[in-house]
N, C-alpha and C positions, 0 to 999 in steps of 0.2 A: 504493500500500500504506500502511495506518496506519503513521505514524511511530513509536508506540509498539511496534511487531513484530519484528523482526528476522532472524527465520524465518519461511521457508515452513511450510504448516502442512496434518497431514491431519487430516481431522474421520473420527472411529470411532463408527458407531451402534452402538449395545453392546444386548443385551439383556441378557443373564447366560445364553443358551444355548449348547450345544457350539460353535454353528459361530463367532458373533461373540466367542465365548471363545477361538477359536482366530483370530480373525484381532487380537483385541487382544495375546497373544502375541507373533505375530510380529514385529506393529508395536512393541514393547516391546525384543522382544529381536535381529531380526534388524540385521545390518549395514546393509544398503539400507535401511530407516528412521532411522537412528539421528541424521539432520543435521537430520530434521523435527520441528517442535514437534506437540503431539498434543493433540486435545480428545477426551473420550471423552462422549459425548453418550447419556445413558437415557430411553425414552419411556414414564413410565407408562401405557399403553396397558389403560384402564378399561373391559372391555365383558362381553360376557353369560358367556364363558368364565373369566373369575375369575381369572386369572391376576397382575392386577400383583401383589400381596401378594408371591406366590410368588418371581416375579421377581427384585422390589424386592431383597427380601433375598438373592438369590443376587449379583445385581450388590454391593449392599456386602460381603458377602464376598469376593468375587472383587478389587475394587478394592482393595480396604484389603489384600490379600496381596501387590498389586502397586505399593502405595504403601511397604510397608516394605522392595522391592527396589533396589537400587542401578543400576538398567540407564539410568534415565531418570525424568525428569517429567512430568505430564500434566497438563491441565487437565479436570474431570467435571463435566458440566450435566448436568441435567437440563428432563425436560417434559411434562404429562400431555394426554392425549387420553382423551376422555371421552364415548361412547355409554350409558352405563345409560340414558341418558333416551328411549333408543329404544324402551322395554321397552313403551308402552302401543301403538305401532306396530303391536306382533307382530309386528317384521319378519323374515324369513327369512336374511337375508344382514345384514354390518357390513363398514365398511371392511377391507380386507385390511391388514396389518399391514406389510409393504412398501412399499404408496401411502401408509401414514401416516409411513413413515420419509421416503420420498420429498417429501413436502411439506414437514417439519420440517429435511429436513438441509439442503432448496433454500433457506429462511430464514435459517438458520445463515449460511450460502454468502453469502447478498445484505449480511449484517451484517459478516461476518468476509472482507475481502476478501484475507487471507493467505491463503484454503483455495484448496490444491491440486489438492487430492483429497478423493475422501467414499468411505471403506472399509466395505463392506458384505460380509457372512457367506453370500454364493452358495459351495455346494460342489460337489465333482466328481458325491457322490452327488445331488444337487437336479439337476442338469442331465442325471444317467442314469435318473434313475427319475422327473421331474416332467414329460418327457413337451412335447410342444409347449403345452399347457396354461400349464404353468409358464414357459416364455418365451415368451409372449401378456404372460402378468402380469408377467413383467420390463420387458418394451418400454414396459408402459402405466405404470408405477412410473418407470420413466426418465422418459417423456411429461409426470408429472408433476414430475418434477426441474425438466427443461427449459424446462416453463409458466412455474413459481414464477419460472426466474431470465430469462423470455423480454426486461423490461424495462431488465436491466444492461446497462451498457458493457463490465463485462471479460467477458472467456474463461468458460466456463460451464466450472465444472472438471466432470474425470469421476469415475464411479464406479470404482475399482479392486476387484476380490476377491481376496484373499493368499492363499484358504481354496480356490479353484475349481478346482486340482490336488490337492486332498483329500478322501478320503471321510471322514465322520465318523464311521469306526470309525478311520482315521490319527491325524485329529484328537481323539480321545478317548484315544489311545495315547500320544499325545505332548507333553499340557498336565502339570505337575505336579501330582502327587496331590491337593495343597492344592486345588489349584484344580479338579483335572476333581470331585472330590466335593462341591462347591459351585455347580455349573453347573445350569440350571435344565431341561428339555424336555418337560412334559408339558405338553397343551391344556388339560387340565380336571384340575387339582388336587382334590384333597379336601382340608378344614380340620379335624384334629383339636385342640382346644386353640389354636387361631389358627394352627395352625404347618402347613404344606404339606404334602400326601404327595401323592405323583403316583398315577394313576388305575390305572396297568397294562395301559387296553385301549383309550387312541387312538394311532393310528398311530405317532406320537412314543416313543409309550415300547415298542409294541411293534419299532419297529427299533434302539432304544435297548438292548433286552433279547436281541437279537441279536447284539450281540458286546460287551457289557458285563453284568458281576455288577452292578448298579447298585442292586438291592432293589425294580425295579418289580413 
């Protein structure tokens, strides 16, 4: 372990959405975290749905509400992943946004060898309504964890999810006001005046608008 360390350490991929909104919570405020140092890791993730902008700014609101708390400290990186230049392609598909967490947090993991763990935002609802589909694309998101760290000596730490005994109507019920009305989930934002407004009719927002006033 770097001698500069002195804790173990969990690395949080953070988006600024409900569910990694709800698992940076936890790790923030529950007990069972509270001996771990914390890196809260953002991946501007730049591709044909438009979204970092949106993001971006939900994550610094989100952090800077949980930098003026008392619970704890954290450290926040960032890192951008960058497809527009697929655009002359016309390609039909882009990376999935989980294989790109999975690459960037195994990197983290190879530099940072305090990480424990790497907390990612699976919920109760992703595992009852994503259907074998969705754990196909967990396994292969792991796979690439695994690849990234296949050349280290230590322990490949694991994925934890604090979030996967929560639906994200729980978890929308139980982040602080400040924070659940700064949480970001729609796919495809619209830009009025530079500033975000969620779309109302992909997925996201319409299960979003299923049990939250949210204004989509």
């Amino acid at each position: 372990m770097d001698k500069k360390v002195s804790k173990q350490t969990i690395l949080c991929m953070f988006s600024g959405g409900i569910d990694s909104t709800g698992v940076l919570h936890k790790l923030m405020t529950d007990l069972e975290y509270k001996d771990f140092e914390l890196i809260v890791h953002h991946i501007h993730i730049v591709n044909r749905e438009n979204r970092a902008l949106a993001e971006a700014a939900a994550v610094k609101s989100i952090l800077a509400y949980y930098q003026k708390q008392d619970e704890r400290n954290f450290t926040i990186t960032t890192s951008t992943f960058n497809t527009s230049g697929f655009a002359p392609l016309k390609a039909n598909r882009f990376p999935f946004d989980m294989d790109v967490c999975a690459f960037f947090s195994a990197n983290i993991c190879a530099s940072r060898k305090d990480i424990v763990s790497v907390a990612m935002g699976r919920t109760k609802t992703d595992v009852e309504s994503g259907g074998e589909n969705f754990m196909m694309r967990m396994k292969r998101a792991q796979a690439i964890f695994k690849s990234v760290l296949s050349l280290e000596e230590e322990a490949i730490p694991p994925y934890i999810f604090p979030m996967v005994n929560y639906t994200k109507k729980e978890i929308w019920n139980f982040l602080p006001p400040e924070v659940r009305s700064n949480t970001w989930w729609c796919r495809r934002p619209i830009y009025e005046n530079d500033l975000p407004k969620a779309c109302g009719k992909c997925q996201t927002c319409k299960d979003v608008n299923n049990f939250a006033n949210a204004g989509v």
